[in-house]
LOMAR-316484 format. One record per residue (C-alpha): residue number from 1; residue in one letter; x, y, z. Coordinates in steps of 0.1 Angstrom, whole numbers, plus 5000, padded with zeros to 4 digits. Each point is the difference from the previous one (the first is absolute). Example, Ala and Ser with C-alpha at 12.3 -4.5 7.8 and 13.67 -1.06 7.14 Angstrom:
BEGIN
+-----+---------+------+-------+------+
: num : residuo : east : north :   up :
+-----+---------+------+-------+------+
:   1 :       A : 5123 :  4955 : 5078 :
:   2 :       S : 5014 :  5034 : 4993 :
+-----+---------+------+-------+------+
This chain:
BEGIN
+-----+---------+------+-------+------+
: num : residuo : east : north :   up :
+-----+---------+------+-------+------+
:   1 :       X : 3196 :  5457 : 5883 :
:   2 :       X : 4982 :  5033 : 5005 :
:   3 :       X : 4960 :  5000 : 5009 :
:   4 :       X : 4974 :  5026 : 4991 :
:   5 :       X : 4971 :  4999 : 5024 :
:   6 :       X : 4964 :  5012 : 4993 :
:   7 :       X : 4971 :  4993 : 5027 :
:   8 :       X : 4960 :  5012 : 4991 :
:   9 :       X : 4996 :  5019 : 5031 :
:  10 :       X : 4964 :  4994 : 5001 :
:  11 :       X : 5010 :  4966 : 5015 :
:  12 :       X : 5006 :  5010 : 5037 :
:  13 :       X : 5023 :  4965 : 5007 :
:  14 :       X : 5018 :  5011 : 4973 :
:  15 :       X : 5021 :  5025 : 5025 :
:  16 :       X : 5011 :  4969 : 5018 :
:  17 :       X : 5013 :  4976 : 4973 :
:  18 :       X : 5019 :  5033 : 4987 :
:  19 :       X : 5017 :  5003 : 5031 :
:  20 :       X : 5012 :  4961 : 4995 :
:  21 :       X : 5006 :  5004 : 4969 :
:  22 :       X : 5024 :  5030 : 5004 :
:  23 :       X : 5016 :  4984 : 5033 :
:  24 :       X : 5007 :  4964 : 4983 :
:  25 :       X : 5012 :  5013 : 4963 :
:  26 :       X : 5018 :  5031 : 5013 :
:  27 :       X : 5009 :  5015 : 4968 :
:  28 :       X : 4966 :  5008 : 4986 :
:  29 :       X : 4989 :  5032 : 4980 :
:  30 :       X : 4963 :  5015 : 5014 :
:  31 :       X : 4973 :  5013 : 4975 :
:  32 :       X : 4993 :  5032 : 5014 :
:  33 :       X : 4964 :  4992 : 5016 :
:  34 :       X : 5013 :  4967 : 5012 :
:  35 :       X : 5029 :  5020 : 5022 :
:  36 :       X : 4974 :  5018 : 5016 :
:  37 :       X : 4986 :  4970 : 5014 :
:  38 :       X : 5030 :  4998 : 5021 :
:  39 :       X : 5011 :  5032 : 5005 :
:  40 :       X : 5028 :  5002 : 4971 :
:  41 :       X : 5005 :  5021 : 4970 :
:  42 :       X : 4998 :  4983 : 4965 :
:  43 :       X : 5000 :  5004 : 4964 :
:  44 :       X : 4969 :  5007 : 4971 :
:  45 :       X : 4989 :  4962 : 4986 :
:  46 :       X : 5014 :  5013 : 4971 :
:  47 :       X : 5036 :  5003 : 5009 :
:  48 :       X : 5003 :  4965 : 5020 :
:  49 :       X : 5033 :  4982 : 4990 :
:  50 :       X : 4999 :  4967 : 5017 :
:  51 :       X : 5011 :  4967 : 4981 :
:  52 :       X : 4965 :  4985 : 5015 :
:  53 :       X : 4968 :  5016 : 5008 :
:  54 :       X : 4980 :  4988 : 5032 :
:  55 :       X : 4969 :  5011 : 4994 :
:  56 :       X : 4975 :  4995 : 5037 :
:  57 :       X : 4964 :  5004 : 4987 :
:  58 :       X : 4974 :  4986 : 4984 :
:  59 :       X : 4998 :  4996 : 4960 :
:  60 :       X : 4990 :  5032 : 4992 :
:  61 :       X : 5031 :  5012 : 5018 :
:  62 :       X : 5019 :  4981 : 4974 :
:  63 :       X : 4984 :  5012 : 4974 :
:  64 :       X : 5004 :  5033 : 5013 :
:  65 :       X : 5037 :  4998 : 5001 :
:  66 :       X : 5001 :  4986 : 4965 :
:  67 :       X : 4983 :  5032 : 4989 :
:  68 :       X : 5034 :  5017 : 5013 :
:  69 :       X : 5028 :  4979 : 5001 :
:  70 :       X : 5005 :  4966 : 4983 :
:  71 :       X : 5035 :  4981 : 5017 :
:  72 :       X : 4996 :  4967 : 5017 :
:  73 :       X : 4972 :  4996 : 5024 :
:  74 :       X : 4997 :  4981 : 5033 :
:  75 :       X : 4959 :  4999 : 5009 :
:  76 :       X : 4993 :  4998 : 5035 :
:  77 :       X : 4959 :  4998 : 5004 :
:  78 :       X : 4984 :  5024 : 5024 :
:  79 :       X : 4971 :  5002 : 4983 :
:  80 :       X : 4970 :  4973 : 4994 :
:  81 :       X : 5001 :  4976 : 4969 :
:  82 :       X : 5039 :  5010 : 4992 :
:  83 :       X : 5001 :  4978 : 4972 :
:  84 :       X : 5031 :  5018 : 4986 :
:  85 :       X : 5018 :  4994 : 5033 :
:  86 :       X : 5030 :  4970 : 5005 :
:  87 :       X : 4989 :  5001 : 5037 :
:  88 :       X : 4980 :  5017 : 5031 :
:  89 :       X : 5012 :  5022 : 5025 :
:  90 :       X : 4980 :  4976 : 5023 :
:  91 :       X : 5022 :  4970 : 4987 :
:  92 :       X : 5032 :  4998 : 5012 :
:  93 :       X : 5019 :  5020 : 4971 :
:  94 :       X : 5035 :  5006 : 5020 :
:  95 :       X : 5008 :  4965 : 4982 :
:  96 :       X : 4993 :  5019 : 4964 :
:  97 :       X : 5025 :  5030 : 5007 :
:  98 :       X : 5027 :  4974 : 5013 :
:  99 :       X : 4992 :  4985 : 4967 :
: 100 :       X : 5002 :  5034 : 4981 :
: 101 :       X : 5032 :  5004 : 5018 :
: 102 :       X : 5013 :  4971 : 4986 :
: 103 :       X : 4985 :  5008 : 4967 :
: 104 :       X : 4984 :  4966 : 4998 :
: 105 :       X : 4972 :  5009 : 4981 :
: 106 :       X : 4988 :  5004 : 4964 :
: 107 :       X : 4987 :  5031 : 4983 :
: 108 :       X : 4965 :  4995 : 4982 :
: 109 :       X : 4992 :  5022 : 4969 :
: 110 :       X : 4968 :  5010 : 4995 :
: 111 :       X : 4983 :  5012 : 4974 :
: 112 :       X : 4988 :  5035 : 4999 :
: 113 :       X : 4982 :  5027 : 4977 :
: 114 :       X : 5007 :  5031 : 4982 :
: 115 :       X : 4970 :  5022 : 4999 :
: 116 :       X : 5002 :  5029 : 4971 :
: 117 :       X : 4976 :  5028 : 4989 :
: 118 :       X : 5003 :  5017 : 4969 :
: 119 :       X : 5039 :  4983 : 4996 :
: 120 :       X : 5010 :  5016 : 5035 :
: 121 :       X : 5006 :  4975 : 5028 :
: 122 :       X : 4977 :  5004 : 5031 :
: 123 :       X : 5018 :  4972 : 5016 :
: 124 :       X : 5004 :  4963 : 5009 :
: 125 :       X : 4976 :  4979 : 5024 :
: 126 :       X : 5008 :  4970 : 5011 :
: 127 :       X : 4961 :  4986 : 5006 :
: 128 :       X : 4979 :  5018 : 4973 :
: 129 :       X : 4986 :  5027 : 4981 :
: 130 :       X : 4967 :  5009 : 5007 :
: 131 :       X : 4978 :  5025 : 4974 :
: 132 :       X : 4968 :  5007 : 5019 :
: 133 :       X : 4969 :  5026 : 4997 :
: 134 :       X : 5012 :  5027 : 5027 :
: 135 :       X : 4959 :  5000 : 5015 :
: 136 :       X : 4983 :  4968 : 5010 :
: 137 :       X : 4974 :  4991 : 4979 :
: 138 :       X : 5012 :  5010 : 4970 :
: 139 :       X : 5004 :  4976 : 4971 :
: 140 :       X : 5035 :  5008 : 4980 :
: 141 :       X : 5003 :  4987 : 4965 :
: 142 :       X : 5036 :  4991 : 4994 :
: 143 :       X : 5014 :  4982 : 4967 :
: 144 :       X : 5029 :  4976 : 5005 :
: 145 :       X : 5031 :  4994 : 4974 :
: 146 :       X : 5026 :  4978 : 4996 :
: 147 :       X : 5027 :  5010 : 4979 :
: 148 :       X : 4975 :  5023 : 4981 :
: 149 :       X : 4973 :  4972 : 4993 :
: 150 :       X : 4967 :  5008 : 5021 :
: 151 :       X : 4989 :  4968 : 5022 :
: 152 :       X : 4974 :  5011 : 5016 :
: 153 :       X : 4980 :  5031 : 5010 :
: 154 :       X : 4984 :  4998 : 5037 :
: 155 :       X : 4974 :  5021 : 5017 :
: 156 :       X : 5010 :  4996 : 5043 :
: 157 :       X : 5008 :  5018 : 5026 :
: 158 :       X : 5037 :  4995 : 4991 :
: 159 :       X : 5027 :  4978 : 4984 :
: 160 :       X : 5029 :  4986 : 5020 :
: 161 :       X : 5032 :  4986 : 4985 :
: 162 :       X : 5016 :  4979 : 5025 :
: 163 :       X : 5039 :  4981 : 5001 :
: 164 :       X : 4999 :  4967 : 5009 :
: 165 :       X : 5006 :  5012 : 5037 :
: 166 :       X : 4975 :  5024 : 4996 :
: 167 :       X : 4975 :  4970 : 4992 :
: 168 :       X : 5000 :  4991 : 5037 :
: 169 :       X : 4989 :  5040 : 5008 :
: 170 :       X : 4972 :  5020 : 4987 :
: 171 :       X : 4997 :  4980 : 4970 :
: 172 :       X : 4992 :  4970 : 5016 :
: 173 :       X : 4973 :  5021 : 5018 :
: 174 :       X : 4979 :  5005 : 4970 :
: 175 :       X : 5008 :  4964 : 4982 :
: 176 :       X : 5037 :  4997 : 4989 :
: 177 :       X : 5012 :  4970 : 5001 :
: 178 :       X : 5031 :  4990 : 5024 :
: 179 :       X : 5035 :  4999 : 4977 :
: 180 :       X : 5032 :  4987 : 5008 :
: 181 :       X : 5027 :  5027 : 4999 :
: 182 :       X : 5018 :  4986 : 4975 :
: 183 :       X : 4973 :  4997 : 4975 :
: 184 :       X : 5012 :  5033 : 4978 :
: 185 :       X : 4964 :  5015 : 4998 :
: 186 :       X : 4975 :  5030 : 5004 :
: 187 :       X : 4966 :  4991 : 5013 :
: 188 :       X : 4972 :  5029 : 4988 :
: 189 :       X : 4968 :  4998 : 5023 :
: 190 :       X : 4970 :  5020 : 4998 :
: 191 :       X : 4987 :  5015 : 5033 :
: 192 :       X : 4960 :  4992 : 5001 :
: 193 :       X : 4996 :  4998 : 4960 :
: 194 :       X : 4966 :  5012 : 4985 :
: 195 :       X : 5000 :  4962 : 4984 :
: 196 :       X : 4998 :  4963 : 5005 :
: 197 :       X : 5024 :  4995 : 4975 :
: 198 :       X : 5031 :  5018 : 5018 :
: 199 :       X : 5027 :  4977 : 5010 :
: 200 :       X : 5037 :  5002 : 5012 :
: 201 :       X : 5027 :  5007 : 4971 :
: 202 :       X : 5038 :  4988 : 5005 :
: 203 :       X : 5022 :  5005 : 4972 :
: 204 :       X : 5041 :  5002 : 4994 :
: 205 :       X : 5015 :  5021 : 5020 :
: 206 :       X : 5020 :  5006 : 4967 :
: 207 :       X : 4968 :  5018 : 4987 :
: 208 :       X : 4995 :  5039 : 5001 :
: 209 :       X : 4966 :  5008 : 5017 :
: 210 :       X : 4980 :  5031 : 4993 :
: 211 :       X : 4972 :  5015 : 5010 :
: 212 :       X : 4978 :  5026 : 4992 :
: 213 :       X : 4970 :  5017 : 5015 :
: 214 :       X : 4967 :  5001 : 4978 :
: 215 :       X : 4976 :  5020 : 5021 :
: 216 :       X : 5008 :  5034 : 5011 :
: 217 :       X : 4996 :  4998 : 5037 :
: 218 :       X : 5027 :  5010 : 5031 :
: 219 :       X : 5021 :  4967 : 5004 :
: 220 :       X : 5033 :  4994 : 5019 :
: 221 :       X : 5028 :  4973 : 4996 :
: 222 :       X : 5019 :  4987 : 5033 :
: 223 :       X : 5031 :  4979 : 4999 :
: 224 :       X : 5006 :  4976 : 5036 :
: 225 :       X : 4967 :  5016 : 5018 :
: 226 :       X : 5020 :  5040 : 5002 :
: 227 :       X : 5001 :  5032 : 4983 :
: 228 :       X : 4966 :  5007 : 4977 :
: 229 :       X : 5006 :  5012 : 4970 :
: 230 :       X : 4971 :  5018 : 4979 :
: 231 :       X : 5000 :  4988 : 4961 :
: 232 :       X : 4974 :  5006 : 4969 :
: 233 :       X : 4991 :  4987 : 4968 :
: 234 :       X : 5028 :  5018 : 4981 :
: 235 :       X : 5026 :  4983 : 5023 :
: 236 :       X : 5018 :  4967 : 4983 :
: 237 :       X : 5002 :  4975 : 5032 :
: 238 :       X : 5032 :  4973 : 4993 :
: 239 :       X : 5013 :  4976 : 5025 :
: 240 :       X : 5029 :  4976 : 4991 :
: 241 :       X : 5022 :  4975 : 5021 :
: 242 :       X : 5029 :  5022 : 5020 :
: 243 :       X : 5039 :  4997 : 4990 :
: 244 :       X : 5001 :  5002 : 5043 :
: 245 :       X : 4987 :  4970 : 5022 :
: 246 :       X : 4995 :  5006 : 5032 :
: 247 :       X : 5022 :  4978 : 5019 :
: 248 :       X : 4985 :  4980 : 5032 :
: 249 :       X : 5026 :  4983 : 5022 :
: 250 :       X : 4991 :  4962 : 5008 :
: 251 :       X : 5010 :  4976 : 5023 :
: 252 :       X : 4978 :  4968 : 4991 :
: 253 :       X : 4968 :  5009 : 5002 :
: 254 :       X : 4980 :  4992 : 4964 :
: 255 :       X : 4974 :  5020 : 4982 :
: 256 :       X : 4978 :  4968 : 5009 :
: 257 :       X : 5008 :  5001 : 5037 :
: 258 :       X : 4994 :  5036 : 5001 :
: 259 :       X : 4961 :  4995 : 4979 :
: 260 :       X : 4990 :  4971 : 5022 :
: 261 :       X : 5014 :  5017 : 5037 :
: 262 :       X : 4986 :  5033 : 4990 :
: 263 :       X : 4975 :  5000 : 4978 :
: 264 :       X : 4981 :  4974 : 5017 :
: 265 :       X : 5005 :  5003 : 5032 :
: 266 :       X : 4965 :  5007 : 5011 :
: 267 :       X : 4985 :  4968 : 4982 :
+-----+---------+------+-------+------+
C-alpha cells in the first residue's frame, strides 16, 4: 500500500511524528510543505497519489485537504478539539498504522456539500456553507428556498447550512442541534437573527436549497472556514448533497465516542 503524507506545519511536533511516520511506513509520498519539515522534496497536495491519506493536524487541516484532494483519509489530531480525528498524536497511534498496514479498518462515508452560484460550482465543504454580511454589524436579509418554494425570509448576521458533521462545528455554535451522521440532512441556522421566532431548519438532504440575497449590501459566502468569496443580490445561491463523500478511515471509534470524549471533555 502506498501513503500520502500531509503535516500543518504550524504544529511544531508535527516535524517529529513525520520523521516516524516516514521511518516506520518507508514507502510514503510527502506533500510538498510537509517534506520541508524534514528536509525532503515533495509533491503539490494536489498531485498526492497514495492509497491512504494521513493527515497530522487538527480539523481544519482536514478540511483543508478535502478542499484539494478527496482519497481515503487517516486523521491524526495535532490540533485542540479534533473531533474529525480517529486518534491523537499524543495517543499511542503506531498501533493504528500497524492496523492500516493490515488494512483492518473500515472506510466511513460522509456526507458532503456542493456549493453553486449562478449554476457554476464553487465547490464542496465537508462542514458547512456560511452566507454572512462581509462588515460586522450589518444586518443581511436573505430569503431561503427549497426546491423553489420560499420557507422563510430572515434578517441576521448570516445563515449557515450545516451536514450532519457540520452540526458538531459552527452550527452548533449559534444553536444547531447535534445530528447523527447518518441522518441524510441539511440543518439551516441563522447567525444572531433580528427575531425571537428564528429557529434551526433540517430538511432532506434530497432537497435543493437556494438562497437569495434581499438587501443590497457587500456579503461573502465561505465553504469549511477558507477562501471568501464576494456575492450580491443578482447571484442565485444553491447547495445540494455531493455525488463525492469524503471518506474517513475508522478503526472502532463511534460518532458517540468521539461527541462524548471530545465535545465534552471540559464538563
Amino acid at each position: 500500500m502506498k501513503y500520502s503524507l500531509i503535516a500543518n506545519p504550524e504544529h511544531s511536533e508535527n516535524e517529529i511524528h513525520v520523521a516516524k511516520i516516514v521511518e516506520k511506513l518507508k514507502d510514503v509520498e510527502l506533500e510538498a510543505r510537509t517534506a520541508e519539515l524534514i528536509g525532503k522534496e515533495g509533491v503539490s497536495i494536489d498531485n498526492l497519489s497514495g492509497d491512504v491519506l494521513i493527515v497530522l493536524g487538527g480539523d481544519g487541516t482536514i478540511l483543508y485537504t478535502l478542499q484539494h484532494i478527496n482519497i481515503p483519509i487517516f486523521p491524526i489530531n495535532t490540533g485542540s478539539v479534533g473531533f474529525l480525528s480517529e486518534t491523537a498524536a499524543n495517543n499511542d497511534y503506531n498501533r493504528y498504522l500497524d492496523e492500516l498496514e493490515k488494512k483492518n479498518y473500515e472506510i466511513e462515508d460522509v456526507q458532503r456539500i456542493d456549493l453553486f452560484c449562478n449554476k457554476l460550482k464553487m465547490g464542496t465543504a465537508l462542514n458547512e456553507v456560511v452566507l454572512h454580511a462581509a462588515h460586522v454589524s450589518r444586518i443581511q436579509t436573505f430569503e431561503i428556498k427549497v426546491n423553489d418554494q420560499s420557507i422563510e425570509t430572515v434578517r441576521s448576521d448570516g445563515i449557515i447550512i450545516a451536514t450532519p458533521t457540520g452540526s458538531t462545528a459552527y452550527a452548533m455554535s449559534v444553536g444547531s442541534p447535534i445530528i447523527n451522521p447518518n441522518v441524510p440532512c441539511f440543518v439551516i441556522v441563522a447567525i444572531a437573527p433580528y427575531s425571537m421566532n428564528s429557529r434551526p431548519i433540517i430538511i432532506s438532504d434530497e432537497e435543493t436549497l437556494s438562497i437569495k440575497i434581499l438587501t443590497d449590501k457587500e456579503t461573502v459566502m465561505v465553504m469549511d472556514g477558507q477562501e471568501e468569496i464576494a456575492i450580491n443580490m443578482e447571484d442565485d445561491i444553491e447547495i445540494k448533497r455531493s455525488e463525492e463523500p469524503a471518506k474517513l478511515i475508522r478503526f472502532s471509534t463511534s460518532f458517540f465516542e468521539r461527541m462524548n470524549t471530545k465535545l465534552r471533555k471540559e464538563e
